[in-house]
N, C-alpha and C positions, 0 to 999 in steps of 0.2 A: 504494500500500500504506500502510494507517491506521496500523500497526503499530510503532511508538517515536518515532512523531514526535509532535509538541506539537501539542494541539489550536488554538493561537492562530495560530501561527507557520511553522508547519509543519517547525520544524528538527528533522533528526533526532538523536536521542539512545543512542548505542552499547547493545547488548545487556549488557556487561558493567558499564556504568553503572546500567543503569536494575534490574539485578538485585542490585548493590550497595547503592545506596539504593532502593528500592522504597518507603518513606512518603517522604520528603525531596529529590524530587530538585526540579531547577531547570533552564529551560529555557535553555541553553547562550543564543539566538540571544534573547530575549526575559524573559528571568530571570522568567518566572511559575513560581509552586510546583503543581509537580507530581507526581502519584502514581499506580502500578500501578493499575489497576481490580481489584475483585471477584473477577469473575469471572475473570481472567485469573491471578489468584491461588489461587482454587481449582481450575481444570485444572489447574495445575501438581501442584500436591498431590494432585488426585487421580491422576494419571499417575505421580507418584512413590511412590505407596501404592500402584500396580497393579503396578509396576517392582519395590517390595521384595516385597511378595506371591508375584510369580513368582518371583525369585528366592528366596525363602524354599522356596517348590514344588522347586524344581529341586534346590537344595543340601541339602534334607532329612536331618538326621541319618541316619550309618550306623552309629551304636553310638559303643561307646567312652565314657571319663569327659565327656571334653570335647565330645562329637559335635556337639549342641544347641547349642555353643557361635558355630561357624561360620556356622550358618547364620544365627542373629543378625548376626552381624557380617557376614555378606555382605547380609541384607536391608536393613541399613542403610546401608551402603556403597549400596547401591542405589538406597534411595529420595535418597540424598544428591548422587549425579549425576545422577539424571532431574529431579528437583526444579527445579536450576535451568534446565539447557538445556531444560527444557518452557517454562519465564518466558521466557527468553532469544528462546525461537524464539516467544512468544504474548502478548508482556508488550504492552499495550495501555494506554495513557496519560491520565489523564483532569487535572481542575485538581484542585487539594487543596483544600477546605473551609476558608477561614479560623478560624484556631486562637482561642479564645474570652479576651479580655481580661479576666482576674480581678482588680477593684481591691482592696488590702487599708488595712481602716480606719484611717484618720489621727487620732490621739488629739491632742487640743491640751494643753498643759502644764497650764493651769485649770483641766481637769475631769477631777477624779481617777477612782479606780474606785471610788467611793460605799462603800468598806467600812467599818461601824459597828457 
């Protein structure tokens, strides 16, 4: 099973880990920088927008001031638990892209900033 182990190494890396840091994590067994895939990141999402969805269906306001109000808060309560145990159970590991070295210019003391 491909599924939270390091693509170099093969160590596996806990569900509750790799959903915590999901951009930054690091291969416990090989310290290469690793990161969730794509894809494995929009299942998630979409399973937890299908999750508040029905839940939203289901708890439909029944009247009342407040009625509209529950059902928000349960569709979000929703999509906020399936979200990550959809990761947890699909979260699929790839390397991180080295992160881009930006120099900033070094001014020397003799060349001013030409203003006249």
């Amino acid at each position: 099973m491909a599924v939270r182990k390091c693509p170099q190494c093969l160590a596996v890396i806990s569900a509750g880990h790799a959903v915590a840091y999901s951009d930054r994590l690091e291969c416990p067994g090989c310290h290469a920088p690793l990161e969730v895939s794509a894809g494995s990141r929009m299942f998630a999402t979409v399973a937890g927008l299908l999750a508040a969805a029905l839940v939203w269906r289901l708890t439909a306001p029944h009247g009342g001031m407040l009625g509209w109000v529950l059902s928000v808060v349960y569709a979000f309560l929703g999509y906020a638990v399936v979200s990550p145990l959809a990761l947890m159970l699909m979260a699929d590991l790839r390397n991180r892209a080295p992160e881009p070295v930006y120099e900033t210019p070094q001014h020397s003391p003799g060349h001013g900033g030409g203003h006249h």
